[in-house]
Rosetta silent file (secondary structure, phi, psi, omega in degrees, C-alpha in Angstrom):
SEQUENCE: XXXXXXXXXXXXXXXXXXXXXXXXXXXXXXXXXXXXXXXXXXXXXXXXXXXXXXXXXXXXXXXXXXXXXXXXXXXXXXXXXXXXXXXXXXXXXXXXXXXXXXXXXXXXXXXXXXXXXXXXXXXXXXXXXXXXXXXXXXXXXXXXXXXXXXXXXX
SCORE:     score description
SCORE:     0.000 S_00000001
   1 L     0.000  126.026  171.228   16.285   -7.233    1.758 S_00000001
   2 L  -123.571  168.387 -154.995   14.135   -6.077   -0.375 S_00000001
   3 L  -118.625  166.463 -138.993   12.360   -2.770   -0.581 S_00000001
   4 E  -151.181  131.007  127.973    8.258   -2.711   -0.646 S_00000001
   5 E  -142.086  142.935 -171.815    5.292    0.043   -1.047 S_00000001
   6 L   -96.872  144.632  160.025    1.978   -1.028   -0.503 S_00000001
   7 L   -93.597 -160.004 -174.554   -1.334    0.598   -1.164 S_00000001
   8 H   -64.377  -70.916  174.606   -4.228    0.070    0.620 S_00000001
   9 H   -11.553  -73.678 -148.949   -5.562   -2.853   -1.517 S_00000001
  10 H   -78.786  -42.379  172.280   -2.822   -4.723   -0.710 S_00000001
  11 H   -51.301  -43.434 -171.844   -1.478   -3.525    3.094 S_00000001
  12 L   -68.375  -17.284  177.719   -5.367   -4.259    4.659 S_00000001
  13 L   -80.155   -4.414  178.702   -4.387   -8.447    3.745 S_00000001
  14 L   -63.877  -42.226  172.883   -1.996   -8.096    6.544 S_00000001
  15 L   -86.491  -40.031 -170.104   -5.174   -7.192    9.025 S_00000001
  16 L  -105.575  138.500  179.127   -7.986   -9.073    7.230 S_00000001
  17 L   -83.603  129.231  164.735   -7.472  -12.678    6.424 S_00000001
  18 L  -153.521  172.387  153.520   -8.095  -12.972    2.312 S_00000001
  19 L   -28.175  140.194 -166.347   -6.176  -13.929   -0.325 S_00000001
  20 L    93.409  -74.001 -162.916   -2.695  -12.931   -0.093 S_00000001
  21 H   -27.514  -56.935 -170.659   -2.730  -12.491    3.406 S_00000001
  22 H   -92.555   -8.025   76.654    0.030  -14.754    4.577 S_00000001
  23 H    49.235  -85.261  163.600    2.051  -13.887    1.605 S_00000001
  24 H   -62.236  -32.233 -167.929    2.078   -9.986    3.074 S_00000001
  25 H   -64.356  -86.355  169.124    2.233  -11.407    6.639 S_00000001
  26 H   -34.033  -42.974  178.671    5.764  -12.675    5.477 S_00000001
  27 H   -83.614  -17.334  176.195    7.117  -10.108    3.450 S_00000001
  28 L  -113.681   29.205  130.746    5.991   -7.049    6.239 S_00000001
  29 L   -71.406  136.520 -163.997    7.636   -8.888    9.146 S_00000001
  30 H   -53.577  -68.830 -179.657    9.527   -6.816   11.242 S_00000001
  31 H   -13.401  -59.545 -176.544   11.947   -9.844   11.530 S_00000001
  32 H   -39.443  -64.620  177.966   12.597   -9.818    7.573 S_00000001
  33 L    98.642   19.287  165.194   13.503   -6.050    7.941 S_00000001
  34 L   -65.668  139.115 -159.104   12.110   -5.198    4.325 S_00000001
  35 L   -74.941  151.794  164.140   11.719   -1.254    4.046 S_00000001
  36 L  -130.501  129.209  175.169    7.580   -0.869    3.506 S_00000001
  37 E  -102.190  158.410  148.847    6.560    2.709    2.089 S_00000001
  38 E  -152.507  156.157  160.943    2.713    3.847    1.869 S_00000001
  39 E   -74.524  145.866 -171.426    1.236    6.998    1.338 S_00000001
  40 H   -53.468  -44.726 -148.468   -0.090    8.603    4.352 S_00000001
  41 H   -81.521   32.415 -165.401   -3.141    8.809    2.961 S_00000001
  42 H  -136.602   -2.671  158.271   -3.823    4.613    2.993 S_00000001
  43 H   -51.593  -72.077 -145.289   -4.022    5.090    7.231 S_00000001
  44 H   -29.146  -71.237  171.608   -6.986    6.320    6.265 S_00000001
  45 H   -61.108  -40.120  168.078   -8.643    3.466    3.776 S_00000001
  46 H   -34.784  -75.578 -141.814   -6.879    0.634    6.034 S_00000001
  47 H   -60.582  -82.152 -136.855   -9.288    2.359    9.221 S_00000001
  48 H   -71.828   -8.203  166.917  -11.831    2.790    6.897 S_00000001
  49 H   -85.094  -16.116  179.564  -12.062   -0.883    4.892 S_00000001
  50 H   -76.422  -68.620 -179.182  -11.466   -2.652    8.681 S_00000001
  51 H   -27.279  -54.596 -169.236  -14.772    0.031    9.793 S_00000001
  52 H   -54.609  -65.335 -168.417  -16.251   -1.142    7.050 S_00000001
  53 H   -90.141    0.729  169.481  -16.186   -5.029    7.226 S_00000001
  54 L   -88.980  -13.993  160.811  -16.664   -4.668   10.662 S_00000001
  55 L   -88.781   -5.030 -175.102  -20.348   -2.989    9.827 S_00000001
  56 L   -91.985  -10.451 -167.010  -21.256   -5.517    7.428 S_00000001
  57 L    68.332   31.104  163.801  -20.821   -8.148   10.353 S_00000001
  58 L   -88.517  -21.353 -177.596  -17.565   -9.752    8.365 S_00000001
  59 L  -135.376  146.864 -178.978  -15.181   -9.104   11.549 S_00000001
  60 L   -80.097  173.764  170.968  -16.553   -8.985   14.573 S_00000001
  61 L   -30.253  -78.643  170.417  -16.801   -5.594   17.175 S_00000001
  62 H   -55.399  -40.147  157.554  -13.903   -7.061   18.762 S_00000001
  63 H   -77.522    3.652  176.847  -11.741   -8.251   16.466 S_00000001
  64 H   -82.430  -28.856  178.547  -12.272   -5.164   14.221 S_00000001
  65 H   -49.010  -42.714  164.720  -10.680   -3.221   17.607 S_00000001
  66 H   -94.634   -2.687  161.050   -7.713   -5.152   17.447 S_00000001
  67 H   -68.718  -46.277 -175.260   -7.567   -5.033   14.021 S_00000001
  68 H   -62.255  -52.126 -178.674   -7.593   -1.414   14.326 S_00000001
  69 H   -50.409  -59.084 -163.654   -4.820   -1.238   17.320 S_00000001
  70 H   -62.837  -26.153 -150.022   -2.332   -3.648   15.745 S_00000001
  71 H   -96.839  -47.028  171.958   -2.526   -1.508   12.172 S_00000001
  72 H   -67.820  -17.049  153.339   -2.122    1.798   13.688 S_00000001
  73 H   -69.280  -13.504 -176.451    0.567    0.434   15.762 S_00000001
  74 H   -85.690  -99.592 -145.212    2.114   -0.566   12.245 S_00000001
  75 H   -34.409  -36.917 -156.174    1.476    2.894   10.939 S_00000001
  76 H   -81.202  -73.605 -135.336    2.804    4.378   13.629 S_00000001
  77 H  -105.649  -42.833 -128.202    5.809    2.323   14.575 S_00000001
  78 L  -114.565  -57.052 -122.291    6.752    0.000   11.664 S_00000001
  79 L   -97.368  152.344 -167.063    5.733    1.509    7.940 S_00000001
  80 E   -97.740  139.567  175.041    7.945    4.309    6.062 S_00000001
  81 E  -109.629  130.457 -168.971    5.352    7.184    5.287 S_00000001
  82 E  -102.798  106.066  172.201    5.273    9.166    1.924 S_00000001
  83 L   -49.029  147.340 -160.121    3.921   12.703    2.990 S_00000001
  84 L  -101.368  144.673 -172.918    1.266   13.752    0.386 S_00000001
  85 L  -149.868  154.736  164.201    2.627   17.227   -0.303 S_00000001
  86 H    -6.513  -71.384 -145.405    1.452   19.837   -3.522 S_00000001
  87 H   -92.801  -39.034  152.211    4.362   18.258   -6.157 S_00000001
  88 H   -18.348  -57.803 -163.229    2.760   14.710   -4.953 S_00000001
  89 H   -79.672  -53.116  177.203   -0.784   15.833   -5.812 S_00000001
  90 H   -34.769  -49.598  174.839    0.484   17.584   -9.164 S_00000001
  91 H   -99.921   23.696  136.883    1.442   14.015  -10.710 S_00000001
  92 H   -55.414  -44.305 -144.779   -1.373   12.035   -9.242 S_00000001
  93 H   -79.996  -29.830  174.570   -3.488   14.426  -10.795 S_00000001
  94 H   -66.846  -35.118  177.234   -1.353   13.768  -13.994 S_00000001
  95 H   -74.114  -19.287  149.258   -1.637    9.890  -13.606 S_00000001
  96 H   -65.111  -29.957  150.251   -4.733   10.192  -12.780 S_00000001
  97 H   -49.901  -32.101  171.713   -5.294   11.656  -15.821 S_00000001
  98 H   -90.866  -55.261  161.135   -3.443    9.504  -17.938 S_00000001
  99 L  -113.971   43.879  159.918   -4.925    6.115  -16.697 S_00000001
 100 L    37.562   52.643 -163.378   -8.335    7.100  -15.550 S_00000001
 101 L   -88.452  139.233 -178.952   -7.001    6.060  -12.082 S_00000001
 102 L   -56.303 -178.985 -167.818   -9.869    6.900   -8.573 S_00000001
 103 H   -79.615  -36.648  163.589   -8.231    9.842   -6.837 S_00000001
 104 H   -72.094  -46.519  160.523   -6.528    8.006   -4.221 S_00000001
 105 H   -44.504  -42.598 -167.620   -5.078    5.617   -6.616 S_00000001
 106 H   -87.368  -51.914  153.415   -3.500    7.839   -8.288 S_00000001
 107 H   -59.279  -43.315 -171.000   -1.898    9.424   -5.187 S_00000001
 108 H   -53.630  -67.922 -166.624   -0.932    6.060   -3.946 S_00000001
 109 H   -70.004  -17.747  163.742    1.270    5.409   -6.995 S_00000001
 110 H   -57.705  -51.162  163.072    2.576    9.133   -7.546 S_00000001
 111 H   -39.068  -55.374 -177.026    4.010    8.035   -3.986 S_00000001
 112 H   -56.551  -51.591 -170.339    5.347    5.063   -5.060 S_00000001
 113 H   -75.298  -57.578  170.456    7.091    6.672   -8.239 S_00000001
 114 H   -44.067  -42.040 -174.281    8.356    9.115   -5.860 S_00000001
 115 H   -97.733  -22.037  168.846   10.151    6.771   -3.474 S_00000001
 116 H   -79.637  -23.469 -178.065   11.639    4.601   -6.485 S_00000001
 117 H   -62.435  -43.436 -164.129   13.064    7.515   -8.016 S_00000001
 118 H   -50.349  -42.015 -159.138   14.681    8.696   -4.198 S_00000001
 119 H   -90.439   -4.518  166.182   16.081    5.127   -4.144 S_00000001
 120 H  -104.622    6.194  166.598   17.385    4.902   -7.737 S_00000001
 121 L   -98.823   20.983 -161.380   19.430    8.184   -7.543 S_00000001
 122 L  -147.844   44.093 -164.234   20.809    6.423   -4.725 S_00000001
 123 L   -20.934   42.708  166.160   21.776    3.752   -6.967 S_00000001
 124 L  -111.787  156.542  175.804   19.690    1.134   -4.627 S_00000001
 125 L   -47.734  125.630  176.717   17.617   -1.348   -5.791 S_00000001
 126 L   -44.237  131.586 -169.805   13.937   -0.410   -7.279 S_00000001
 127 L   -67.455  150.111  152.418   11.035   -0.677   -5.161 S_00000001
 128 E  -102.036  124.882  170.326    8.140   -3.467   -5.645 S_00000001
 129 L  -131.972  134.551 -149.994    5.163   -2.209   -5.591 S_00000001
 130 L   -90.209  124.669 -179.725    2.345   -4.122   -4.177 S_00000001
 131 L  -159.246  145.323 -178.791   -1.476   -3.640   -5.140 S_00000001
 132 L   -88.717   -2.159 -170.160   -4.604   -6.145   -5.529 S_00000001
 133 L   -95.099  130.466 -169.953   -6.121   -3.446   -8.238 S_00000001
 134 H   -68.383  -22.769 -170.331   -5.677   -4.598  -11.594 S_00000001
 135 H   -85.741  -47.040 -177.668   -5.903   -1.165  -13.204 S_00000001
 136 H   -65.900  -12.628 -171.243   -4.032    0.341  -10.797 S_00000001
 137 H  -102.597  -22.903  150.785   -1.127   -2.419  -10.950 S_00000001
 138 H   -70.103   50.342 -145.963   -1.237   -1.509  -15.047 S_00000001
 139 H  -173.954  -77.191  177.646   -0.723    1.763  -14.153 S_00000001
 140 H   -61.980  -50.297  179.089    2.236    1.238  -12.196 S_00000001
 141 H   -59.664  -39.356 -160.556    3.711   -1.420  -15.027 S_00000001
 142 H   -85.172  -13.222  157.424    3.274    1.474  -17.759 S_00000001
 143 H   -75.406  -19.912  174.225    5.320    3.754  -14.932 S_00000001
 144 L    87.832    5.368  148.344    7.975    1.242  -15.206 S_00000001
 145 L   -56.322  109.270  171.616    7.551   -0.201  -11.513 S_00000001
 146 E   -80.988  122.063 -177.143    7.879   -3.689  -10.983 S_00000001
 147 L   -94.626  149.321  176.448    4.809   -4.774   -9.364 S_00000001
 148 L  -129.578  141.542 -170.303    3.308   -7.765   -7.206 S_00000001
 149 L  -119.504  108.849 -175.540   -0.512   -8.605   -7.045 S_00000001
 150 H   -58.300  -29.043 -126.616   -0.731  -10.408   -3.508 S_00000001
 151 H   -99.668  -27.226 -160.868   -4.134  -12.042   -4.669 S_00000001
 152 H   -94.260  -20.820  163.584   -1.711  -13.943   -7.406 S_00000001
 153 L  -111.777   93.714 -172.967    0.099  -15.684   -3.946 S_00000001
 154 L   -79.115    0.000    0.000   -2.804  -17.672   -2.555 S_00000001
């Protein structure tokens, strides 16, 4: 077992077939039982990159619906959630700051860095954390976070 947080980038190949995609499909089966963290705030971008490719005519009406159903049943049901809270936002805002990371980016991995510390004072094993953004996955290496780029398991 190993322990997992995803951002958005990376969580949405689970719903959309791309690169990656069976790659995540395997490592976020329930079956496995690997812990998966996100930041709350990547319901959000999931809904809204599914919305999205479903207005461009890349997923159809219908399959963006059940795209939508299964991932909020994941959200819901399956996915560990890192509440975004004040002391959250303070070091996004610093990492944002620091690696000229989007706003949400920045939050993602202040989450992440949050849940590896909880699990290294606990003297369990260090999260991977999973992102297709190249800046954002340099970000996270310079944080000391070992990272995986799904797009790198075709």
């Amino acid at each position: 077992m190993a322990v997992y947080f995803f951002d958005s980038s990376s969580i949405v190949k689970r719903y959309v077939s791309e690169t990656g995609t069976a790659w995540v499909v395997t490592i976020t089966d329930p079956a496995i039982g690997n812990p998966i963290y996100m930041a709350l705030i990547a319901g959000v971008e999931v809904v809204s990159a599914i919305t999205r490719r479903a207005r461009s005519g890349s997923l159809s009406a219908t399959d963006a619906a059940t795209t939508l159903a299964d991932f909020r049943y994941d959200f819901a049901n399956q996915y560990h959630l890192v509440e975004i809270t004040p002391a959250l936002i303070a070091r996004a805002m610093t990492l944002a700051e620091t690696y000229a990371l989007r706003g949400y980016d920045a939050v993602q991995l202040a989450a992440a860095l949050e849940v590896d510390a909880y699990y290294l004072a606990l003297w369990m094993p260090a999260l991977t954390f999973v992102s297709a953004d190249a800046a954002l996955n340099a970000a996270a290496t310079a944080e000391g976070l070992t990272v995986e780029n799904p797009n790198a398991h075709p």
